[in-house]
C-alpha positions as CSV (number, residue, x, y, z in Angstrom):
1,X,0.0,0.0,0.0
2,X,1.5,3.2,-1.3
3,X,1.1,6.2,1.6
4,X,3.9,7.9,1.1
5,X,3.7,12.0,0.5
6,X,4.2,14.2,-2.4
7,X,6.4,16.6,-1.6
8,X,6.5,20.3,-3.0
9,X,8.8,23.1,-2.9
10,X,8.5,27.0,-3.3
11,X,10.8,29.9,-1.7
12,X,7.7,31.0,-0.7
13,X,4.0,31.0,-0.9
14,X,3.0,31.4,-4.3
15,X,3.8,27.3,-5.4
16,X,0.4,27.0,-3.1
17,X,-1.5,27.6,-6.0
18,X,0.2,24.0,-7.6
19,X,-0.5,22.4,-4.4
20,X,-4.4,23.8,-4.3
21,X,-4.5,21.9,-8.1
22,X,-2.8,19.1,-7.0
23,X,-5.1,18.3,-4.0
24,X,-8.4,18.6,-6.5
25,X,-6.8,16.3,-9.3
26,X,-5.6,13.8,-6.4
27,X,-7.7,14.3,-3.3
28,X,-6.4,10.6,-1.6
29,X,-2.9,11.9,-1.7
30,X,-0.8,12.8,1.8
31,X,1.4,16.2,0.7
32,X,4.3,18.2,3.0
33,X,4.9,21.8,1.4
34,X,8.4,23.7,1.9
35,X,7.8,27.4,2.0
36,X,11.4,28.8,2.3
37,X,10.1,32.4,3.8
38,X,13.7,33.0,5.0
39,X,15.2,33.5,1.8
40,X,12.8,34.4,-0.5
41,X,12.9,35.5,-3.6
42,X,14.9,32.9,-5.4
43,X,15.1,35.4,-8.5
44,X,17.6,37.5,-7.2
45,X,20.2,35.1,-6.1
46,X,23.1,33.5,-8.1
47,X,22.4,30.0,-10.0
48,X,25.3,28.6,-7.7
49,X,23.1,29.5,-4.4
50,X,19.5,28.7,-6.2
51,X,20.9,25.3,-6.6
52,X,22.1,25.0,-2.9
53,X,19.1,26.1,-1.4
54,X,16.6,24.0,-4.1
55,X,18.9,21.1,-2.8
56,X,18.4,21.5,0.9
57,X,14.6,22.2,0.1
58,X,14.6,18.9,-2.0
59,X,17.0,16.9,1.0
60,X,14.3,18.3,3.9
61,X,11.5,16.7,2.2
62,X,13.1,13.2,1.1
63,X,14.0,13.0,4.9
64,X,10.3,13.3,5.3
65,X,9.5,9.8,3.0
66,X,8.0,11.3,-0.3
67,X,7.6,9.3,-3.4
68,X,7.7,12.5,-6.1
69,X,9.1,15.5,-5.5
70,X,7.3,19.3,-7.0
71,X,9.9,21.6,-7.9
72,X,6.6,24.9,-7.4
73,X,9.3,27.5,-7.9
74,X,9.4,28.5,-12.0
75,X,12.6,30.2,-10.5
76,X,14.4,27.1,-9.2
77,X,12.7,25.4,-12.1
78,X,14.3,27.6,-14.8
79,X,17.6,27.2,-12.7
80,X,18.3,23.8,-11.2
81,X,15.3,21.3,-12.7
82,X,18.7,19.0,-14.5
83,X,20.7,19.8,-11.3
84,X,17.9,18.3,-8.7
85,X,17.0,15.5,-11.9
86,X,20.9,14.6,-11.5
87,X,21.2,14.7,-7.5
88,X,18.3,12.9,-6.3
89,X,16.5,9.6,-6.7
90,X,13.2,10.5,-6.7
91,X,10.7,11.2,-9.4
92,X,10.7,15.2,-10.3
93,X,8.0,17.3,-11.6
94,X,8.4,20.7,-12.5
95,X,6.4,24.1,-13.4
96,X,8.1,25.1,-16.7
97,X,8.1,22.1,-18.7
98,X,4.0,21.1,-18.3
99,X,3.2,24.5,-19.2
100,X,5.1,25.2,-22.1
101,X,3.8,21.9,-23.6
102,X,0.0,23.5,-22.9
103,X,0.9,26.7,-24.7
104,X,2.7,24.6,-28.1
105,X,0.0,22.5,-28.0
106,X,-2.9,25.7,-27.2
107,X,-1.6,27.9,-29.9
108,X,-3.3,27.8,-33.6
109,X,-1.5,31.1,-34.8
110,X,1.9,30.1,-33.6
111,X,2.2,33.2,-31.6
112,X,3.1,32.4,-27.6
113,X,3.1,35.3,-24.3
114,X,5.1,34.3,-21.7
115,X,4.6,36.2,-18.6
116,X,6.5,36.0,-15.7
117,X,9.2,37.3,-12.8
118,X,12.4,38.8,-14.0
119,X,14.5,35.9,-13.0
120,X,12.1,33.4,-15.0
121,X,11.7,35.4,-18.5
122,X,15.6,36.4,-17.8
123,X,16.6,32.7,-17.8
124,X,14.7,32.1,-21.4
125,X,13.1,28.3,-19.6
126,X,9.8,29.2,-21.0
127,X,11.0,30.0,-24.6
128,X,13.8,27.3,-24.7
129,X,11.0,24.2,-24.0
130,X,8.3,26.0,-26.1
131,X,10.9,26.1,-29.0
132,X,12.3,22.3,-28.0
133,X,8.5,21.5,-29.2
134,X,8.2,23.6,-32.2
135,X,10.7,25.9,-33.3
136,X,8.5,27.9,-35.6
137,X,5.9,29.2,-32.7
138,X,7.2,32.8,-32.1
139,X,7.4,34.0,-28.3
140,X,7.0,37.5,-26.5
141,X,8.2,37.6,-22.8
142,X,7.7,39.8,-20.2
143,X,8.5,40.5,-16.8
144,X,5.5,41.7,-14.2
145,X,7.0,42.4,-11.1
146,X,4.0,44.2,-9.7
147,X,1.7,41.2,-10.3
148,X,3.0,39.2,-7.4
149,X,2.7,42.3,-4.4
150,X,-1.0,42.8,-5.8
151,X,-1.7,39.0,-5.7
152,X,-0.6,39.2,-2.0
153,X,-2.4,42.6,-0.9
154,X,-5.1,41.9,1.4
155,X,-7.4,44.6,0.5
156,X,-10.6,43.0,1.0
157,X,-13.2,45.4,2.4
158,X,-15.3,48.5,1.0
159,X,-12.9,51.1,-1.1
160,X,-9.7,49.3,-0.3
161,X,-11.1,46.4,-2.3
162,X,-12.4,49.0,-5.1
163,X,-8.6,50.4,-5.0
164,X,-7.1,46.9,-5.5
165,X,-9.5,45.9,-8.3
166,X,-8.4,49.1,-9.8
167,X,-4.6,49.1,-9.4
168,X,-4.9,45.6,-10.6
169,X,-6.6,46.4,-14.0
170,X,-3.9,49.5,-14.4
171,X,-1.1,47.0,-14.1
172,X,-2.8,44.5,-16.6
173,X,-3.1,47.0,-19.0
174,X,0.5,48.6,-18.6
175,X,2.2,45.1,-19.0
176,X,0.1,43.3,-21.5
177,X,-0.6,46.0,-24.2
178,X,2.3,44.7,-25.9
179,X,1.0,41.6,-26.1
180,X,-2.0,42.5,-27.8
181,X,-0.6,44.7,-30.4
182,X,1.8,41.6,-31.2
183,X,-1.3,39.4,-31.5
184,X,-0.6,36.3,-29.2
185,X,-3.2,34.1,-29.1
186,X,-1.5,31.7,-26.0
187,X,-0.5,33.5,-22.8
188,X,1.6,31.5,-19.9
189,X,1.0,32.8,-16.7
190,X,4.7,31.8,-16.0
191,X,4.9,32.4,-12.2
192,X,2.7,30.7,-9.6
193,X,1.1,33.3,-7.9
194,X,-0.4,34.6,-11.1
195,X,-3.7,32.1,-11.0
196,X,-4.7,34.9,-8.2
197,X,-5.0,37.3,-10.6
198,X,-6.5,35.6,-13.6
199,X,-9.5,37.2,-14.1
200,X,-8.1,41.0,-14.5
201,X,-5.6,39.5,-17.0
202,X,-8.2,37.3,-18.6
203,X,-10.5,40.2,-19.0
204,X,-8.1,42.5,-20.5
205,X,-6.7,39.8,-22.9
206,X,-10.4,39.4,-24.2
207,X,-11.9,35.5,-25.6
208,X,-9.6,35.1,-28.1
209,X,-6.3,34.2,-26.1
210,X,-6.1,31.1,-24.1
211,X,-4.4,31.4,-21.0
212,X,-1.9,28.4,-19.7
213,X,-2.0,28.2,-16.4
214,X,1.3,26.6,-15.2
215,X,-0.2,25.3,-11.9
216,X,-3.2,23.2,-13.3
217,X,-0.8,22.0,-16.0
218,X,1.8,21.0,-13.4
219,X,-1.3,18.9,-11.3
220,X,-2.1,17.1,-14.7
221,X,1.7,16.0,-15.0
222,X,1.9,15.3,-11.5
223,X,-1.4,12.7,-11.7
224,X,0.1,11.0,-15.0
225,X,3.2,10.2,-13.2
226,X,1.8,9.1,-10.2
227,X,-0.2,6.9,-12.5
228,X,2.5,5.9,-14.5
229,X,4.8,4.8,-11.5
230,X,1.7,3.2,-10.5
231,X,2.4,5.4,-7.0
232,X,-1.2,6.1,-5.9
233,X,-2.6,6.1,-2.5
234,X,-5.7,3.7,-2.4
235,X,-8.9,6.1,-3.6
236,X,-10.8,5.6,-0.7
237,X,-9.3,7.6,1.9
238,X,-8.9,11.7,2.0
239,X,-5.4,13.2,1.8
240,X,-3.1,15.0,4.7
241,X,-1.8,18.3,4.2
242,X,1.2,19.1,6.3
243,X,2.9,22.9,5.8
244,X,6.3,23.8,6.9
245,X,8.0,27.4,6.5
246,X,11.9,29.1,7.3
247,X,10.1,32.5,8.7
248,X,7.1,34.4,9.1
249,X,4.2,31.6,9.6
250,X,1.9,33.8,10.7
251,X,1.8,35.9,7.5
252,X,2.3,32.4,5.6
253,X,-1.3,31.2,7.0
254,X,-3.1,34.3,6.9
255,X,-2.2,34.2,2.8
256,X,-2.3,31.3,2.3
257,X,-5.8,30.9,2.7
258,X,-6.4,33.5,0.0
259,X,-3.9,30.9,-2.6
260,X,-5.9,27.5,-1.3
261,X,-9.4,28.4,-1.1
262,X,-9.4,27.3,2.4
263,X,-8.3,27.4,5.7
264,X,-4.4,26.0,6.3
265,X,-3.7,23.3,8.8
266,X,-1.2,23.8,11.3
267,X,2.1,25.9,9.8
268,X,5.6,24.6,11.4
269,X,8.5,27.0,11.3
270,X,11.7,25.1,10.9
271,X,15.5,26.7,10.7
272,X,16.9,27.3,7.6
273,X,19.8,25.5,9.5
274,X,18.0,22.3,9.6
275,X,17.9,22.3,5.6
């Protein structure tokens, strides 16, 4: 009888949007998520330190007994995914590669966004396995720095909602223009904690673009492996959800629910130390 975890891995809260998927595609399967708070972001730090500290993310959860490991960082992803493939035992699923296989396969004019933090679109990861799949399809990136602050502002209530919505809508506009004019018809939202925000980009981008949505993409791969490997838990008995964090758990909860849709279980703060 398989019970072993899946593990998954972000520097910080955003890969909870992967893990939200991956709990509706595979409701009977046990999960332990690594938010490294302490050092986040991942995106400004050299390759040489992304790869140690995906490494001790990946070694804290193996010690834990999982049977596939989530790399839900499109940072580490873009950085270390044949590092971590090369250093561990363990089956490996990644952000980058399930989505750029949606948008090759989404696209009918063979024109691609790719949206994203600086450190993903700097590294190329999206373009390089969209191009790997068909070389013709032509790609526009873009960095969006302001996406991830306004998917984590808690403006909730009254005007401060209204404001939000707005500032939201402005930021849409200012980044994606470009892409319009340039007349994508595929758009990746190539960082995890753009899912919060898909409706304002989805309304400004109009019917006539898909959007590829790396986390639900990600839970398909993850569910085909775990099939593949034969891995699964047995169907008739509900997953557990176990949440670990390097700083600030408070702040990690009180988001989180925003990212799952629900309330989190009990968030441990470990040292970065221990990793």
């Amino acid at each position: 009888m398989v019970e072993k975890s899946i593990g998954i891995f972000d520097s910080g809260i955003g890969g909870l949007t992967v893990l939200k998927e991956i709990i509706k595609s595979l409701p009977s399967e046990d999960t332990i998520y690594l938010g490294d708070t302490a050092r986040v972001p991942y995106g400004t730090k050299s390759a040489q330190t992304i790869n140690r500290y995906a490494l001790e993310d990946a070694h804290f959860l193996m010690d834990k007994g999982i049977k596939l490991l989530v790399i839900a960082c499109n940072t580490a992803a873009s950085v270390c995914d044949s590092f971590l493939k090369y250093k561990l035992n363990i089956p490996i699923v990644e952000v980058i590669g399930p989505g750029a296989k949606k948008a090759a396969a989404s696209t009918s004019q063979g024109k691609v966004g790719v949206i994203g933090t600086e450190a993903t679109i700097r590294s190329g990861a999206y373009t390089a396995r969209i191009k790997s799949i068909n070389p013709d399809i032509e790609i526009v990136s873009k960095p969006c720095p302001l996406f991830v602050p306004l998917a984590e502002e808690t403006w909730n209530e009254g005007k401060d909602k209204s404001y939000l919505s707005q500032l939201k809508a402005l930021a849409a506009e200012r980044y994606l223009a470009e892409f319009k004019e340039k007349g994508i018809d595929t758009l990746v939202l190539g960082c995890t904690h753009y899912p919060l925000l898909k409706n304002t980009i989805d309304a400004f981008m109009g019917d006539k673009v898909t959007l590829v949505d790396s986390a639900e993409e990600t839970a398909k791969e993850v569910l085909r492996v775990i099939n593949e490997m034969k891995l699964n838990n047995p169907s008739d008995i509900k997953g557990e959800h176990e949440y670990f964090v390097t700083d600030a758990p408070d702040r990690f909860t009180k988001l989180g629910k925003r990212f799952l849709d629900s309330k989190l279980e009990e968030v441990q703060q470990i040292e970065v130390k221990s990793l």
